[in-house]
C-alpha positions as CSV (number, residue, x, y, z in Angstrom):
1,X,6.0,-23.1,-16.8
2,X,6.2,-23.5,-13.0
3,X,2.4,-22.5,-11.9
4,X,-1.0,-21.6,-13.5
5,X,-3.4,-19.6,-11.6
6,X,-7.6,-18.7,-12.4
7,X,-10.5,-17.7,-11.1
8,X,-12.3,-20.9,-11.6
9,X,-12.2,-22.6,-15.4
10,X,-10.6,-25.4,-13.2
11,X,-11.2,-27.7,-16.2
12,X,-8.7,-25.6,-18.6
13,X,-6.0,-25.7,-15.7
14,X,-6.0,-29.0,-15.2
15,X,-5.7,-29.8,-19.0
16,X,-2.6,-27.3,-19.3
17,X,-0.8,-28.4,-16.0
18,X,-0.6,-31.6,-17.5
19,X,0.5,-30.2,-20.9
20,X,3.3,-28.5,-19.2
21,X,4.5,-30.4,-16.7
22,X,3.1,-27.8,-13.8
23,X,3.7,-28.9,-10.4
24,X,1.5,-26.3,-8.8
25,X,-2.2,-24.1,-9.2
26,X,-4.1,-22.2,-7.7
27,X,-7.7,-21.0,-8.1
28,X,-10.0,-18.0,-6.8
29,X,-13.0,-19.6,-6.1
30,X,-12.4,-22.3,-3.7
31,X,-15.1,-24.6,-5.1
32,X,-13.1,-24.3,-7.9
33,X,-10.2,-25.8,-6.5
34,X,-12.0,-28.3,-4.6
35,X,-12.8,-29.8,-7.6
36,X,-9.9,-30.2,-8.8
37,X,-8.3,-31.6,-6.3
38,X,-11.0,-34.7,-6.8
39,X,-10.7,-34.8,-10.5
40,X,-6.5,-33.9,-11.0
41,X,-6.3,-37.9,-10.6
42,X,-8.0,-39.0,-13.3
43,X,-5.9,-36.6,-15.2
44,X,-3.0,-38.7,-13.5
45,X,-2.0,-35.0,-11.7
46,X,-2.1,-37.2,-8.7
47,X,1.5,-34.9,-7.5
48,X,-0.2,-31.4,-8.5
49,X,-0.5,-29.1,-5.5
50,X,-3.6,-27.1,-5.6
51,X,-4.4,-24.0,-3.9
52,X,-7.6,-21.8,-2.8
53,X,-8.5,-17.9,-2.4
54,X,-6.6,-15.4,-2.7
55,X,-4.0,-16.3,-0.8
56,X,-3.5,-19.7,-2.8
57,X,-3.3,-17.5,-6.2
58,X,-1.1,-14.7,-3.8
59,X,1.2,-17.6,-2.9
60,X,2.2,-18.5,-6.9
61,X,3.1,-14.6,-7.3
62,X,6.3,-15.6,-5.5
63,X,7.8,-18.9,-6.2
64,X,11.3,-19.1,-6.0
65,X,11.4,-20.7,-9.4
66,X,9.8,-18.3,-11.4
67,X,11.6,-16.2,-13.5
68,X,8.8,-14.1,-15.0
69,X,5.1,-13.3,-13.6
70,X,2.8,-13.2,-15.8
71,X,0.2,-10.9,-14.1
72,X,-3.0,-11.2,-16.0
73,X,-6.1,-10.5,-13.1
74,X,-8.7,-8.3,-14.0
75,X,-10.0,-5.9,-11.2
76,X,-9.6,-4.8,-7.6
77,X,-7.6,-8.5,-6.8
78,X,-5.2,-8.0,-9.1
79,X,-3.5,-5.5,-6.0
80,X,-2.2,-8.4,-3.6
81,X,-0.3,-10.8,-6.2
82,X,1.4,-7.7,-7.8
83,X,2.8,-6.1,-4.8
84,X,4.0,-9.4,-3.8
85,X,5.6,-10.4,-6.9
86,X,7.6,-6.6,-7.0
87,X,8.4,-7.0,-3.4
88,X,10.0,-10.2,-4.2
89,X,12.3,-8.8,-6.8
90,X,10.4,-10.7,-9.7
91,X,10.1,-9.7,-12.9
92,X,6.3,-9.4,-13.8
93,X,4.6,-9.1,-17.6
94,X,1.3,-6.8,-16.5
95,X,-1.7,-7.1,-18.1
96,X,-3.7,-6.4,-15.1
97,X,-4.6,-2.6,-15.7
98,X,-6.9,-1.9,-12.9
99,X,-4.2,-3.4,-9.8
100,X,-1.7,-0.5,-11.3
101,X,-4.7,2.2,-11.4
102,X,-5.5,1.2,-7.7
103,X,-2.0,1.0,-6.2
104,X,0.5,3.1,-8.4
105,X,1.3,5.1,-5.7
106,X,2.4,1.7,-3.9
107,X,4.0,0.3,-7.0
108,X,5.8,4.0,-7.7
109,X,8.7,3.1,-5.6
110,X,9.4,0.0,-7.1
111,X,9.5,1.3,-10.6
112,X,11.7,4.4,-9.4
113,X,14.4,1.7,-8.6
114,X,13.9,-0.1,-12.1
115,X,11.0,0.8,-14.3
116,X,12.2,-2.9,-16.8
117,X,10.4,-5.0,-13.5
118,X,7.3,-4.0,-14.7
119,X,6.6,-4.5,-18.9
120,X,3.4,-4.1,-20.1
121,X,1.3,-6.9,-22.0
122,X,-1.6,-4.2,-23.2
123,X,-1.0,-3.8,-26.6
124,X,-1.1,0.2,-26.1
125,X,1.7,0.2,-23.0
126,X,3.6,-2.6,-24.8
127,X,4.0,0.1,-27.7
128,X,5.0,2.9,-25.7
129,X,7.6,0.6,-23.6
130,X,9.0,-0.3,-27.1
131,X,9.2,3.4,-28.4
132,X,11.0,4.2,-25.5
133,X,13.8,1.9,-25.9
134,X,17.1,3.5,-26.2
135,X,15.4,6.9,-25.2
136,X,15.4,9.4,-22.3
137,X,11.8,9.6,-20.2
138,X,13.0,13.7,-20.3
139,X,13.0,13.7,-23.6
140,X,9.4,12.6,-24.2
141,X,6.9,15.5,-24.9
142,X,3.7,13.6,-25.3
143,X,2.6,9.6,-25.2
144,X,-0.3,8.9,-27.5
145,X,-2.7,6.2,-26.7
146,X,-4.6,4.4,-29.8
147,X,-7.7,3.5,-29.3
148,X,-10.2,1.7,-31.8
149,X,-13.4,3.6,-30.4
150,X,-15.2,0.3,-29.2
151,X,-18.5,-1.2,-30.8
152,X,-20.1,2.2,-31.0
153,X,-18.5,4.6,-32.1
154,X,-20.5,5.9,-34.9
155,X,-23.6,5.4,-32.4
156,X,-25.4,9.0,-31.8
157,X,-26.0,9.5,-28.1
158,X,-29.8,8.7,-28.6
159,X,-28.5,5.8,-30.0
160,X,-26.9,4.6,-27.3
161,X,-29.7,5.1,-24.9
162,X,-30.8,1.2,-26.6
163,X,-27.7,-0.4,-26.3
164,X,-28.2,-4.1,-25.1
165,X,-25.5,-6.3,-23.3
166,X,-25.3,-8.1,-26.7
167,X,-24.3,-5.5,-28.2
168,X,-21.7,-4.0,-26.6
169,X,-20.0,-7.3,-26.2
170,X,-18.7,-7.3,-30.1
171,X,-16.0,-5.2,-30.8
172,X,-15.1,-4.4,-33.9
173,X,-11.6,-5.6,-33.9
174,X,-10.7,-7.2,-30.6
175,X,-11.6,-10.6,-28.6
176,X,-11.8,-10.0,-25.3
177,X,-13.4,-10.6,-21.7
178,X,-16.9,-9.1,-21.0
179,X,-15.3,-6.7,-18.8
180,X,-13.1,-5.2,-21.2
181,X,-15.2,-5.7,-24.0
182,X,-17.6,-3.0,-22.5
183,X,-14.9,-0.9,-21.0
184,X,-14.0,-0.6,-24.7
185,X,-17.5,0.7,-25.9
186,X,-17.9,3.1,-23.0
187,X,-14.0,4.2,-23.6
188,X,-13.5,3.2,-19.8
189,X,-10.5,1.7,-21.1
190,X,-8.9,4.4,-22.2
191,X,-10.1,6.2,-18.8
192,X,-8.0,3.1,-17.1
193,X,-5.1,3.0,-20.0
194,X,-4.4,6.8,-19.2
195,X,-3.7,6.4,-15.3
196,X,-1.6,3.2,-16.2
197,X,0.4,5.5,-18.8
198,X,1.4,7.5,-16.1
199,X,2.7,5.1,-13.5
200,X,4.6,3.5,-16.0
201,X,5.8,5.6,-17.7
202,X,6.0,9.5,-15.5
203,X,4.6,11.3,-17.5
204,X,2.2,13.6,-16.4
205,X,-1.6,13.6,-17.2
206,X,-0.8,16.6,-19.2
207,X,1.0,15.3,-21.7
208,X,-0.8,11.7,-22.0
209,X,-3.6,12.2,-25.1
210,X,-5.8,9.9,-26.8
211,X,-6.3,9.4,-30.2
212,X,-8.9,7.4,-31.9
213,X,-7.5,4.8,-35.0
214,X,-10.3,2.6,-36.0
215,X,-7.7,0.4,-38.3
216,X,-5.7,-0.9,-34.6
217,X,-3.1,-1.8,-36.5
218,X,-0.9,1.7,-34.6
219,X,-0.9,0.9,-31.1
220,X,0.7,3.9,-29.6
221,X,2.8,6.8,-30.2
222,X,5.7,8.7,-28.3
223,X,6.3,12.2,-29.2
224,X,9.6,13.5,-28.1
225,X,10.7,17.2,-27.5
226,X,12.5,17.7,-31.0
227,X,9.5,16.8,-32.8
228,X,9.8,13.6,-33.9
229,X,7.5,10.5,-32.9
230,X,7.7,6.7,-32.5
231,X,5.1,4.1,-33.5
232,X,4.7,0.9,-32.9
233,X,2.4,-1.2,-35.6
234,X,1.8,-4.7,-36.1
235,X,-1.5,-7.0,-36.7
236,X,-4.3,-6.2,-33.9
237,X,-3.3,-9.6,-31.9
238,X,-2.3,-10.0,-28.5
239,X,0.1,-12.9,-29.5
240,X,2.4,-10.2,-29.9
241,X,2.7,-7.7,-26.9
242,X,3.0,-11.6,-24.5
243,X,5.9,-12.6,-26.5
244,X,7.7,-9.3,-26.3
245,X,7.5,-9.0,-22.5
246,X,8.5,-13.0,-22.1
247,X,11.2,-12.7,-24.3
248,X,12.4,-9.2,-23.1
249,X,14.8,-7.9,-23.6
250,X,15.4,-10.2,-26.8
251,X,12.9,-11.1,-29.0
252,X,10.9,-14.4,-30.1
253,X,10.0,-15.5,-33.4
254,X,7.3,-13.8,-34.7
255,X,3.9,-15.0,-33.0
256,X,1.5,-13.1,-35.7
257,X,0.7,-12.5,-39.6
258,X,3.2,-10.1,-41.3
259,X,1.8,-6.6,-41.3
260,X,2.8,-4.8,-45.0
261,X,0.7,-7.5,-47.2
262,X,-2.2,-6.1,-45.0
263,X,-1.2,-2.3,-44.4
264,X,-3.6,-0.1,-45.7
265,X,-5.6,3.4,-45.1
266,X,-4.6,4.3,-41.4
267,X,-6.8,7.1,-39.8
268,X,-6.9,9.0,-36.9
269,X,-9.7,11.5,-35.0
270,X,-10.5,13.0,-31.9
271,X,-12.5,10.7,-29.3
272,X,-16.0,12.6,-28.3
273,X,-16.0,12.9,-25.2
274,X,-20.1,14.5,-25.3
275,X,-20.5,10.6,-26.6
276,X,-18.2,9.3,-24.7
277,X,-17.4,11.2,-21.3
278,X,-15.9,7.9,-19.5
279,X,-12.8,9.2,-21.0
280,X,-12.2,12.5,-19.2
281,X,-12.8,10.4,-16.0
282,X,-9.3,9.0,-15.9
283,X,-7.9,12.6,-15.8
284,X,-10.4,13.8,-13.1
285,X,-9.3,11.1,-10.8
286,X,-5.6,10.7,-12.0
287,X,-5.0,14.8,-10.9
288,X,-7.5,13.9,-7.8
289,X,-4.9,11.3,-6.6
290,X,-4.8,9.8,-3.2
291,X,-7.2,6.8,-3.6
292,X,-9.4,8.3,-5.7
293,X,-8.2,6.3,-8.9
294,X,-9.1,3.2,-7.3
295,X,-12.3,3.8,-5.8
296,X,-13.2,5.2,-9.8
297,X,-12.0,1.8,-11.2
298,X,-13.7,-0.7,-8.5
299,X,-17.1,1.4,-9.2
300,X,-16.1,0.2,-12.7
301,X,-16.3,-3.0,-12.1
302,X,-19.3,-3.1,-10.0
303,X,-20.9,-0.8,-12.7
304,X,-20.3,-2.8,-15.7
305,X,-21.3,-6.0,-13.8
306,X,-24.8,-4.3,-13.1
307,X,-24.9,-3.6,-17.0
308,X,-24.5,-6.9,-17.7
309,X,-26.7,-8.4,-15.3
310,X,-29.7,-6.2,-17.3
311,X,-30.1,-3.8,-14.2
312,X,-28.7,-0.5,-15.7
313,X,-28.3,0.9,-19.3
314,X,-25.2,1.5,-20.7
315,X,-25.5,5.1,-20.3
316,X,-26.1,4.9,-17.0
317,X,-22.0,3.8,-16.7
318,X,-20.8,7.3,-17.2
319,X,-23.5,8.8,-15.2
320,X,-23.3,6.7,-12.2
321,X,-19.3,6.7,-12.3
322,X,-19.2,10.9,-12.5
323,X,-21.6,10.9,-9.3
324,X,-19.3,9.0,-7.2
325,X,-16.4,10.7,-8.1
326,X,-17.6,14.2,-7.3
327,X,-19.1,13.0,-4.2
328,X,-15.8,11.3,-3.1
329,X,-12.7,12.7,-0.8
330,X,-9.9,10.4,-1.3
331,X,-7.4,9.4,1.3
332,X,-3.5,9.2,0.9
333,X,-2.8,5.8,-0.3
334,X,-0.1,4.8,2.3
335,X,-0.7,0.6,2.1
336,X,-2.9,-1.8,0.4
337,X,-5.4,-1.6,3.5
338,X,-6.9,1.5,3.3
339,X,-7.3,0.9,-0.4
340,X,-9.3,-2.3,0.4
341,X,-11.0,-0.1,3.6
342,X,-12.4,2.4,0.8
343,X,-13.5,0.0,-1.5
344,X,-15.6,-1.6,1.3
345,X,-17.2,1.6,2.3
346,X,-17.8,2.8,-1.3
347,X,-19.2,-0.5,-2.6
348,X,-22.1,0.1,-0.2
349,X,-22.3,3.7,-1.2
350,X,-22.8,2.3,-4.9
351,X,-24.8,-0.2,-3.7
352,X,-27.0,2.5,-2.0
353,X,-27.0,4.6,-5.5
354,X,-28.1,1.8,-7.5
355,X,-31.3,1.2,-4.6
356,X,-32.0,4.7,-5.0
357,X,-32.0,4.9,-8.6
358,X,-34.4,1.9,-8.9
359,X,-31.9,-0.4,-10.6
């Protein structure tokens, strides 16, 4: 390990440079990093380089010596360190969803040239990239996402009127971030997962479908044109999907439980999208194009961040995400500036909504 990069759990950082042996890190949030820098010698880090901002965490995406980048930034930043780390030729295990929903028209010609630069770390994408192997993209007829249905999903919609931030941050089967904890209740996720499908993968919106399997232990399908279809299954733990993408294209020792003592009932339905309409918001924008996915996904984000903070319900998610995206007229996505241009103007749009609405 050659850098570590966060937002600001400078703390954590320090403890695993000096685990590992890092020589260099880099933090978000430049208080962050400024206290590092006056703690990393009582740590005896007195050698560690530390960096600041963007740039700083930018800057690790493209160090000669790393072999692999592991791209694990949630949200609209994610963008930057990506396109750096393609345009540099490097090898990048991507976990950070929303950057690929925001700039796949950018990554698209990076992927045409060798689709292996990219492999995914969510569990559902990891699937799919393993069901492919050996295949032909023209063969596939349909890629199937799993998903578990989040913390409500045998709410009613009156329900979920209620719904506190407590609540919807404990999912039934993953841990995860706040962010994607409630993405996962709404089905946001899957709204986010489905655009990500595509880049990756090709495939038109078309033939991308979602299927809920409460048991997680299925994380995707591929369906190919003769019939027949691919699964991948193992335990619900990320341990798995992170070794397969370091270790690709071999594979490590086995990170997780063994699955058959486990494997039981596994059952499948059809997400309800009256309960859950987040979903069919990934398709609106994905056919929309242009910079319309991204503008959907930063709303996201400001969206869920307003739940959290108390200011909105939950249901007020889908409602305030649909408005924006039928007022909206996305532009061609021709470089990362005019994505970051629209999310400046649209952040003040949403900002303007929420004033409106009273929230």
């Amino acid at each position: 390990m050659v850098a570590l990069a966060a937002g600001k759990d400078w703390q954590s950082v320090l403890r695993q440079a000096k685990d590992f042996g890092v020589r260099v890190v880099a933090f978000w949030d430049e208080e962050a990093a400024s206290k590092a820098e006056s703690e990393k010698h009582a740590l005896g880090l007195s050698r560690l380089e530390i960096r600041a901002s963007g740039e700083g965490v930018e800057s690790l995406a493209t160090l000669e010596d790393a072999d692999i980048v592991v791209h694990a930034i949630p949200g609209f930043r994610g963008i930057r360190p990506l396109l750096s780390a393609l345009a540099r030729g490097k090898k990048v295990a991507f976990a950070g969803k929303e950057a690929l929903v925001s700039a796949g028209d950018l990554v698209a010609p990076y992927l045409r040239k060798d689709r292996s630069l990219l492999i995914p770390v969510d569990s559902e994408h990891s699937a799919i990239f393993q069901c492919l192997q050996g295949e032909r993209l023209e063969d596939v007829d349909e890629i199937i996402l799993t998903a578990s249905g989040g913390a409500f999903r045998d709410r009613t919609l009156d329900e979920m009127r209620a719904i506190t931030k407590e609540e919807a941050l404990c999912h039934p089967t993953w841990k995860m971030g706040p962010k994607v904890t409630v993405d996962s209740a709404t089905l946001f996720n899957k709204t986010l997962e489905v655009i990500e499908a595509h880049h990756l993968f090709g495939v038109g919106y078309e033939r991308i479908r979602v299927v809920i399997h409460r048991e997680s232990v299925i994380h995707s399908m591929v369906m190919f044109r003769d019939g027949s279809v691919k699964a991948q299954l193992a335990v619900p733990d990320m341990k798995l999907p992170i070794s397969y993408a370091l270790h690709y294209p071999q594979r490590g020792e086995r990170p997780v439980p063994k699955l058959w003592p486990i494997l039981g009932k596994l059952s499948f339905e059809l997400p309800d999208t009256e309960r859950f309409p987040c979903l069919t918001l990934g398709y609106e924008a994905g056919r929309i194009g242009g910079t319309a996915p991204c503008v959907l996904s930063y709303a996201d984000e400001v969206l869920v961040g307003e739940f959290l903070a108390g200011r909105i319900g939950f249901l007020d998610i889908y409602r305030i995400l649909k408005k924006v995206l039928d007022m909206y007229e996305p532009r061609e996505v021709t470089c990362v500036e005019v994505l970051e241009e629209e999310v400046r103007r649209m952040d003040r749009v949403i900002r303007d909504m929420l004033l409106v609405s009273g929230t």
